[in-house]
C-alpha positions, -999 to +999 in steps of 0.1 A: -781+092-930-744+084-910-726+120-911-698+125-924-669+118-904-643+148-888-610+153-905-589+131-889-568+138-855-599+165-845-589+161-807-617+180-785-615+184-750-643+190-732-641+206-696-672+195-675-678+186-641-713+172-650-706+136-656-739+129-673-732+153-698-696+147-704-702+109-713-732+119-733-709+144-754-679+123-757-706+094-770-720+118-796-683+135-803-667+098-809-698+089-831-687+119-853-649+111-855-638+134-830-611+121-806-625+131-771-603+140-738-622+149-707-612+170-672-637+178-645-623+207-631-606+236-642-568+229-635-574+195-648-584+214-679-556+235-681-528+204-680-548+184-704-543+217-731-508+216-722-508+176-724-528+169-753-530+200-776-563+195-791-581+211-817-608+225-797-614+229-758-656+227-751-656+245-715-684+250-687-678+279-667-694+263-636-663+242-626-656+230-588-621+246-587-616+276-608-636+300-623-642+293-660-632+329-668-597+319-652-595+287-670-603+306-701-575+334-691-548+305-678-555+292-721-550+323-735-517+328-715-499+307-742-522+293-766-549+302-796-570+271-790-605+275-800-631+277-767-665+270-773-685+278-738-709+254-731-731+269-700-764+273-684-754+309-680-777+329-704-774+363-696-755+385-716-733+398-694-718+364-690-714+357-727-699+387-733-674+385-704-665+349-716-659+361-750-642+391-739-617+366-718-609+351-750-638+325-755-643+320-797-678+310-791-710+306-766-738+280-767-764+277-739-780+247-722-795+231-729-789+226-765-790+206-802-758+186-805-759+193-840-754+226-834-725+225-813-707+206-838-714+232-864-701+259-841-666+232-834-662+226-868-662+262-873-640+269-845-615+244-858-617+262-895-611+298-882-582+285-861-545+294-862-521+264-862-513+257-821-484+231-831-457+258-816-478+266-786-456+261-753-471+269-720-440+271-702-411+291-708-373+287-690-348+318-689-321+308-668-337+307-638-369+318-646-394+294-651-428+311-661-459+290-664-483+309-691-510+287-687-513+288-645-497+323-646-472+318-620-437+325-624-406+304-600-366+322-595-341+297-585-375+273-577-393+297-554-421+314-565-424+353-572-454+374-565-462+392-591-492+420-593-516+417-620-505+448-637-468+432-636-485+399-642-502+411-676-473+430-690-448+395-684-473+377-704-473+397-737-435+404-730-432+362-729-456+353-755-440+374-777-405+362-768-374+368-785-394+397-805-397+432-796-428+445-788-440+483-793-444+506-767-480+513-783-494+475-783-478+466-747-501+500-731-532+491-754-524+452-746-521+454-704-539+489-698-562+493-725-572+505-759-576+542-745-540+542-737-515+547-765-485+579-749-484+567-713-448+555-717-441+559-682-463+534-669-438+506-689-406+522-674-421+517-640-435+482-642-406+470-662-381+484-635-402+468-609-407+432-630-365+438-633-357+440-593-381+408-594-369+392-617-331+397-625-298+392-611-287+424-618-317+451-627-293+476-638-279+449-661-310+423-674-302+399-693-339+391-699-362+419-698-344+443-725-354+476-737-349+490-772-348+526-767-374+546-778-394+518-792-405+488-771-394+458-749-384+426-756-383+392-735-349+371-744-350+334-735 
């Protein structure tokens, strides 16, 4: 019995450094209706998101460049994109630190190709729309790349720590909005963290003499007093 074709413009992406296996998916993905892209290594992966927007990334964490648990993390920056794992990893510490990084879904090698298209057509169905998804964002002179997490002033490059890092990226994903003072601790420190206010009046003074012209007068990292932060474009 043929299948039943994919809704049209399914774009899947699958992110494999196994060449075998990538052109034995993207034969059995095409044969299904899907339209397949391919990178075989991680930051490969990352611009084709950015490039091609699909539907649906398929990713192995064993890639030559970057850890999949970064690629996975460098996606979530900026985009809701299903991520179906596809890995010989089977313990479950690994699954749930992929899912945990913001994987939808797991599925081991080896395994039945009509499975895995269950578990993308699925994917695809729980999905938010990613149309407005933009992985990088200019402020002036601020150019701050969600999906390789790096952020350039005036064209250089800014170290940023990962605490600094993480609070940026819910600040920027949320632009133009303000965000509570509750979700930004429970977002970059943690669920157990709710009152520590002072923690965001540090890192946002430190992310300010980073980032601003004037940290006594930002023009893009504002704070609405007594309620939250807000990143303006």
């Amino acid at each position: 019995m043929t299948p039943a074709p994919e809704p049209a413009g399914n774009r899947v992406l699958v992110v494999d450094d196994d060449a075998g296996l990538v052109r034995a998916l993207a034969i059995n993905l095409r044969a299904h209706g899907w339209h397949v892209t391919t990178a075989a290594s991680g930051r490969d992966g990352l611009d084709a998101v950015a490039r091609d927007h699909p539907a649906v990334v398929v990713l192995d964490l064993g890639l030559p460049d970057l850890a999949g648990l970064d690629v996975i993390a460098g996606i979530r920056g900026w985009s809701r994109v299903p991520i179906v794992v596809l890995s010989a990893r089977q313990l479950g510490e690994d699954k749930v630190d992929a899912l945990d990084a913001g994987a939808d879904d797991y599925v081991t090698k080896p395994f039945a190709m009509n499975e895995l298209m269950a578990r993308l057509r699925a994917a695809v169905r729980r999905a938010e729309p990613v149309d407005g998804d933009e992985p990088v964002v200019e402020a002036g002179d601020l150019r701050v790349d969600l999906a390789r997490r790096t952020v350039t002033r005036q064209g250089e490059e800014v170290r940023l720590s990962p605490t600094e890092w993480a609070l940026l990226e819910v600040l920027v994903r949320n632009r133009g909005r303000m965000v509570g003072r509750e979700q930004l601790l429970h977002e970059v420190w943690g669920p157990s963290y709710g009152t520590e206010s002072h923690y965001l009046r540090v890192y946002v003074a430190q992310l300010r003499r980073k980032l601003e012209d004037d940290a006594a007068a930002p023009r893009h990292l504002l704070t609405h007093p007594g309620a939250g932060y807000r990143f303006e474009p």
